[in-house]
ZAMARGU-4260 file (C-alpha; in steps of 0.2 Angstrom, whole numbers, plus 5000, padded with zeros to 4 digits):
<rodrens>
0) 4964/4880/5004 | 4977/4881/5020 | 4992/4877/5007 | 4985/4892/4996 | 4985/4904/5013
5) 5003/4898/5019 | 5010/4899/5002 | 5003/4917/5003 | 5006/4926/5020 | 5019/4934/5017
10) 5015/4943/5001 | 4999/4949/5011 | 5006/4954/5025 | 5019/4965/5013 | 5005/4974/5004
15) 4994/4973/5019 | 5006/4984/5027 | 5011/4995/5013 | 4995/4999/5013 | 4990/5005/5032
20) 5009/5008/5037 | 5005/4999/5052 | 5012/4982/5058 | 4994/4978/5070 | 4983/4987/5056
25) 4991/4975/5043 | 4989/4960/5054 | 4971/4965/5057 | 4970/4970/5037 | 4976/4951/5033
30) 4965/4943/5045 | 4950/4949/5039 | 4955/4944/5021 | 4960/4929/5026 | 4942/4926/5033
35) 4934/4931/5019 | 4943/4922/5008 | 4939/4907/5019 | 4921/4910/5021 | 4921/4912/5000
40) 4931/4898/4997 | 4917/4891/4986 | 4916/4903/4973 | 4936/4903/4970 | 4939/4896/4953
45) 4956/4884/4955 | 4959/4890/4936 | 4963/4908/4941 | 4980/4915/4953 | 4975/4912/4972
50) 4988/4925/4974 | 4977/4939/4963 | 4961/4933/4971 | 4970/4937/4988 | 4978/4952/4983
55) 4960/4960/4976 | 4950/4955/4992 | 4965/4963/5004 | 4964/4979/4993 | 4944/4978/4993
60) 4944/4975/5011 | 4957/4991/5016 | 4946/5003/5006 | 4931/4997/5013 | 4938/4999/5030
65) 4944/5016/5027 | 4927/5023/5020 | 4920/5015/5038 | 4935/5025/5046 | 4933/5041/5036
70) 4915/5043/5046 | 4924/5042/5062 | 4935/5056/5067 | 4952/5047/5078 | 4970/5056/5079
75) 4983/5045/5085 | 4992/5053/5101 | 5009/5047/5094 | 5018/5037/5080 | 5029/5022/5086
80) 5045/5020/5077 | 5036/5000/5074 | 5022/5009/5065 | 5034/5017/5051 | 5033/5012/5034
85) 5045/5000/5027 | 5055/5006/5017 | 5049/5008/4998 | 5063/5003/4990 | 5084/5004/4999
90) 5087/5022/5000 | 5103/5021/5008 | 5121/5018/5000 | 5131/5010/5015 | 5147/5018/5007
95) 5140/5034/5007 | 5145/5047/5018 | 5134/5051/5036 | 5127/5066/5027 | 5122/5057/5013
100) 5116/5045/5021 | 5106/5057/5032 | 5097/5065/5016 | 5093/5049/5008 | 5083/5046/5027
105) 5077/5061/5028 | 5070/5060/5010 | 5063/5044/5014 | 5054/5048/5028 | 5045/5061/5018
110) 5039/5052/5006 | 5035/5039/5017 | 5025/5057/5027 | 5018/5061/5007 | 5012/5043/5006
115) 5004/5041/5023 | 4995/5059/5018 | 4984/5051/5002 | 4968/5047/5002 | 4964/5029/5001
120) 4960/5026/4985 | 4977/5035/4977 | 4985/5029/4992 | 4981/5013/4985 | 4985/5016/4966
125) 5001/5023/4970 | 5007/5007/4977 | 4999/4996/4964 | 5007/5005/4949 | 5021/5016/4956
130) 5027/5004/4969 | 5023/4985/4964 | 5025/4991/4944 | 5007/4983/4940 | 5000/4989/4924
135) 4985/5001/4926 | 4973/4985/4918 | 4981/4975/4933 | 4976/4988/4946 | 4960/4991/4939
140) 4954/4973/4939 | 4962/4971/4957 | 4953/4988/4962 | 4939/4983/4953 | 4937/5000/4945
145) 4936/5004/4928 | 4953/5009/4920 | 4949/5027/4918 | 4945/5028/4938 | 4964/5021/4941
150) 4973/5034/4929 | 4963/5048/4937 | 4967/5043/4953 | 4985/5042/4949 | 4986/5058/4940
155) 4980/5066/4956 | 4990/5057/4968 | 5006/5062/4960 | 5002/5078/4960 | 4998/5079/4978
160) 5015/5069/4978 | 5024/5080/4969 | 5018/5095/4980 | 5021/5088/4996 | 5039/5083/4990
165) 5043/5101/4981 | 5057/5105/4991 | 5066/5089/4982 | 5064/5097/4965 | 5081/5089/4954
170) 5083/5074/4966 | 5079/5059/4960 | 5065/5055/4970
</rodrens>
């Protein structure tokens, strides 16, 4: 089992962290699945991926945490530059000129602001299907919801998306 987590830590702390945009919340997100997954390492079956198994408790364990949070009422005092989000994919073109490259940040960091803004659940299927490319079969087994539930989510969340980003309209985003 220790092969199987240090095999994996990496690819958990990545969707760890594209999921809380934290690095300590990720850190903390990974811990717990880590333990989980240690604690329930009787019921794994060696025939399936250890990395999917890992993936779905992560994912499980993040939305269970943000329904715990969404009872409690917090408002961070400040975001650290350490606390951004990675970037989602290279935005920047390092022969581009400074303006450019200034818009291709700036349009970054909205997005990144639009992601940050989703509920949980879209939050979630966003970077299942939008961002890792999963099918929605593949993110419904991993969310353990029914197919329909991942799609409608989706819709939603790109529209809110598409919303937050309308000042983008004829970029390609």
């Amino acid at each position: 089992m220790n092969e199987l987590i240090d095999k994996h830590a990496e690819m958990a702390y990545a969707a760890a962290y594209r999921l809380t945009c934290n690095h300590a919340d990720a850190a903390d997100l990974v811990q717990e699945a880590f333990l989980r997954v240690i604690n329930k390492a009787g019921l794994y079956n060696k025939d399936l991926d250890f990395g999917g198994w890992l993936r779905r408790v992560i994912f499980r364990v993040y939305l269970n945490r943000k329904r715990g949070e969404s009872r409690r009422c917090e408002v961070p005092l400040e975001v650290s530059e350490a606390d951004r989000l990675s970037p989602i994919e290279e935005l920047s073109d390092p022969a581009g000129s400074p303006d450019s490259i200034a818009e291709k940040n700036e349009l970054q960091a909205d997005i990144e602001a639009a992601l940050r803004g989703l509920p949980a659940d879209m939050r979630a299927c966003v970077i299942l299907v939008d961002v890792e490319r999963r099918g929605y079969e593949e993110a419904a087994d991993i969310l353990d919801w029914p197919v329909g539930s991942v799609a409608g989510r989706l819709f939603r969340a790109r529209r809110l998306l598409r919303a937050s980003l309308a000042g983008y309209e004829g970029e390609k985003i």
